[in-house]
C-alpha positions in Angstrom: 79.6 114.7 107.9 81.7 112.0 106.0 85.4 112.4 107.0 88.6 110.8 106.0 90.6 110.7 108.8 94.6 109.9 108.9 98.0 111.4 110.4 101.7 110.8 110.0 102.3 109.4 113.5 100.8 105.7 112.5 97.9 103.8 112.8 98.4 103.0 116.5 98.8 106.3 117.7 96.2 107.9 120.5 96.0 110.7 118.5 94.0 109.3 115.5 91.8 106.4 117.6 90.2 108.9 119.8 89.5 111.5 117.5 88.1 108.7 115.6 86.2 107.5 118.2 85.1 111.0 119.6 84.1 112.1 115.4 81.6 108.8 115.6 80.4 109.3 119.0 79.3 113.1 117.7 77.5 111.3 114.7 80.0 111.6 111.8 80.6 108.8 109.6 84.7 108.3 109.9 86.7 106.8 107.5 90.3 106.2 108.9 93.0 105.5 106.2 96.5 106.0 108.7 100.2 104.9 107.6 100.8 101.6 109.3 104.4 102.7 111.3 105.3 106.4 112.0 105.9 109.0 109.4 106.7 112.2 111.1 108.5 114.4 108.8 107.9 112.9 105.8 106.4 116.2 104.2 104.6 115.8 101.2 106.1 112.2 100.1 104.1 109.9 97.7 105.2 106.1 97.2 105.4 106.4 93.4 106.7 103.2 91.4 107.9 101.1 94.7 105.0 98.2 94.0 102.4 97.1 95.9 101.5 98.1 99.7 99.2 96.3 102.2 96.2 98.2 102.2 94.8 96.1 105.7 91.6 96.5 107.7 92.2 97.2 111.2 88.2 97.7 112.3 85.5 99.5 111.6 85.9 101.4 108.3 89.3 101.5 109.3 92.6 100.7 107.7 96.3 101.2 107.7 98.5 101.6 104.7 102.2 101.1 103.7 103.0 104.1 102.5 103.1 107.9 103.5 100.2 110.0 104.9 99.8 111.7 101.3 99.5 108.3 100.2 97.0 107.4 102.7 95.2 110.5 100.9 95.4 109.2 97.2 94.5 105.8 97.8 91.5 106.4 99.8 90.1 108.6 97.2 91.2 106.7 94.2 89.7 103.7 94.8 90.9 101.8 98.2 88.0 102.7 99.8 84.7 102.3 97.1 82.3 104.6 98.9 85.0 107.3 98.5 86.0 106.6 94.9 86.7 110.1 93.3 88.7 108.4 90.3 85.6 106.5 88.2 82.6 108.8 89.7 81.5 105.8 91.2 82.0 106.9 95.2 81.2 110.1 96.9 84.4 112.1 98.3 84.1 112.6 102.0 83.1 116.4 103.0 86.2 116.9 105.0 89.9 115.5 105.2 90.9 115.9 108.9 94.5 115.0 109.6 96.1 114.1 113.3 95.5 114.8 116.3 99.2 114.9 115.8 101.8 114.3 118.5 103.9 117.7 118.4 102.9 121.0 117.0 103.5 122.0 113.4 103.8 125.7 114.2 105.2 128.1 110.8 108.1 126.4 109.2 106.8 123.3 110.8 104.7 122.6 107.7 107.4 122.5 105.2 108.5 119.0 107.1 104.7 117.9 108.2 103.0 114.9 107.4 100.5 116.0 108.9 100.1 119.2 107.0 100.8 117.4 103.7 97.9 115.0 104.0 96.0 117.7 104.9 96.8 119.9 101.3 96.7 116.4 99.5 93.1 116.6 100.5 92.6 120.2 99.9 94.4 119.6 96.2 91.2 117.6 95.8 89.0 120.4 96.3 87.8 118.9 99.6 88.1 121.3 103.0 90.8 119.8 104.9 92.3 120.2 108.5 95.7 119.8 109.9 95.5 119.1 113.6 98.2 119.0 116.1 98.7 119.0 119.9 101.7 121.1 120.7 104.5 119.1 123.0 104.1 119.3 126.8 104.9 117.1 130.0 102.0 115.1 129.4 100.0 114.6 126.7 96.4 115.4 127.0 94.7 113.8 124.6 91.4 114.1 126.0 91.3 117.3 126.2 93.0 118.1 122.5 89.5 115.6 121.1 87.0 117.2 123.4 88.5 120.8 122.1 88.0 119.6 118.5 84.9 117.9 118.7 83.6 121.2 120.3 85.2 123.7 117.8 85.4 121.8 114.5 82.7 123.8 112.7 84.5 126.7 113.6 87.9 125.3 112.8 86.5 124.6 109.2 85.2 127.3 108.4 88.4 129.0 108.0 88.6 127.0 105.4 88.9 128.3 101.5 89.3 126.7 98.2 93.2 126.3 97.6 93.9 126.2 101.2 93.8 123.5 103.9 93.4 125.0 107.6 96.8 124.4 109.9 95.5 124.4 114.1 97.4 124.1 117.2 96.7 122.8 120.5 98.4 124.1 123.9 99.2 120.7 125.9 97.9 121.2 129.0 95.5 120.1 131.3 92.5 122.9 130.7 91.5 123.5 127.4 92.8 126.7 125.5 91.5 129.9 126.4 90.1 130.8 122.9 90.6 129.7 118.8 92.7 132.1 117.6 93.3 133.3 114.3 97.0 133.4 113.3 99.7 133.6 110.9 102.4 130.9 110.6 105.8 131.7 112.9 109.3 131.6 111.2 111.0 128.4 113.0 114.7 127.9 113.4 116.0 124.4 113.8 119.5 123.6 115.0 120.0 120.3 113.9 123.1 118.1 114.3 124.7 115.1 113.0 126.3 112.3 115.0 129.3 110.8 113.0 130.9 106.9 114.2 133.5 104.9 111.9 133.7 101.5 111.8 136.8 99.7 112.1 137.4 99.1 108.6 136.5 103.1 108.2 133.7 102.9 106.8 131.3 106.1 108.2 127.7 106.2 109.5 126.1 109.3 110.0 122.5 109.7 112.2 120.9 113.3 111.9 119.6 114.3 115.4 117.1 117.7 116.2 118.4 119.9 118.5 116.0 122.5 120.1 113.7 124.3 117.7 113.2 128.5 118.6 111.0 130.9 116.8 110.9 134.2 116.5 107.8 135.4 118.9 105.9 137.9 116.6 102.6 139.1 118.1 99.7 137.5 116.6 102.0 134.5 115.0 100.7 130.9 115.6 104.0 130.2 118.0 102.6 133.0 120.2 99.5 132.6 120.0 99.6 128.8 122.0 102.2 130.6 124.0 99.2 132.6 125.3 97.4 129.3 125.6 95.0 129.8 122.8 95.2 127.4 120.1 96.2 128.7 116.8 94.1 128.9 113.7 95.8 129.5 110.4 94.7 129.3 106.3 97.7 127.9 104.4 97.9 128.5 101.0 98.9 125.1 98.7 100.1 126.5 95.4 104.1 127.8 94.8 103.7 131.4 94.6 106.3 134.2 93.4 108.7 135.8 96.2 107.6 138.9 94.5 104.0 138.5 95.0 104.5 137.7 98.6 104.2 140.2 101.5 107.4 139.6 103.4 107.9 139.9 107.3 111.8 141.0 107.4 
């Protein structure tokens, strides 16, 4: 397969180089388009009228970007990469947008704030299959494990996939790989943010948002219990605004 490859967590991050790596190894052709410093949280941000971004090469059909991980998205398909050109007709679009491995999970109401899951339904706006991966927080962070998992399951992962969706998976951090790929509906999330308020001595006042610990509520067959179980989660989300009355509540 041809794949376009980038995350929110930066060019840099282990996340993105091994999955890279491990996606070549298995005999994909990998195209890596990653912001060039961290964008966690960015959600579905595009750079629109702030001028020019470096657009550098970093290796092998790989590149980091100024901008946002939706941006990383646009430019690679509308002309920043040629062989992926989807603007002039002149490139072929890649067969799948895969975004992450990213580090923390994006369980449920995680994907409101996601890079990750933006660049992934940037693609999928595109009509291209896309996939949000992430590797859930632990004590360590086992990486290798999280790329061999993928590598081993990514046909099954995408076929979840269906047109106006992009596919949302989680990873259990640990040391084994999960138990099974389990399909999953997207957790409701509660976040407890604070803010941190200083003055200076002039009175002038600064204020730094901080998270605080993040809780869900455990519904069986959710994505947040699922990786409680040690499964990784497998979820369809659905890109387009919808109607609250055409929506089938969980109260």
């Amino acid at each position: 397969m041809r794949i376009l490859l980038t995350n929110d967590d930066g060019a840099e991050s282990p996340g993105i180089l091994l999955l890279a790596d491990a996606l070549r190894g298995a005999g994909h052709r990998v195209f890596m388009v990653a912001p060039s410093s961290d964008a966690s949280g960015v959600s579905h941000s595009i750079s629109f009228f702030k001028g020019s971004r470096e657009f550098a090469e970093i290796g092998r059909d790989s590149y980091s970007f100024d901008g946002t991980p939706v941006d990383c998205v646009v430019v690679a398909l509308r002309g920043g990469i040629p062989e992926l050109n989807m603007a002039d007709g002149t490139g072929v679009p890649p067969d799948v947008v895969i975004s992450g491995i990213n580090r923390g999970a994006n369980l449920g109401t995680d994907i409101v704030f996601s890079g990750t899951a933006a660049a992934a339904r940037q693609g999928a706006f595109c009509g291209i299959p896309s996939l949000a991966l992430s590797l859930v927080y632990g004590e360590n962070w086992h990486w290798d494990m999280a790329v061999s998992f993928v590598i081993e399951r990514l046909d099954e992962m995408l076929a979840y996939w269906k047109k106006d969706s992009f596919v949302n998976v989680n990873i259990p951090n640990r040391g084994e790989k999960p138990l099974a790929l389990v399909h999953a509906f997207p957790s409701l999330r509660y976040y407890n943010d604070r803010v941190e308020i200083a003055f200076t001595p002039n009175g002038q006042r600064y204020c730094v948002a901080k998270p605080e610990d993040i809780s869900a509520r455990p519904d069986q067959g959710s994505d947040w219990n699922t990786v409680a179980e040690n499964n990784a989660s497998v979820s369809e989300i659905f890109i387009h605004p919808v109607l609250l009355k055409d929506v089938n509540q969980r109260r």
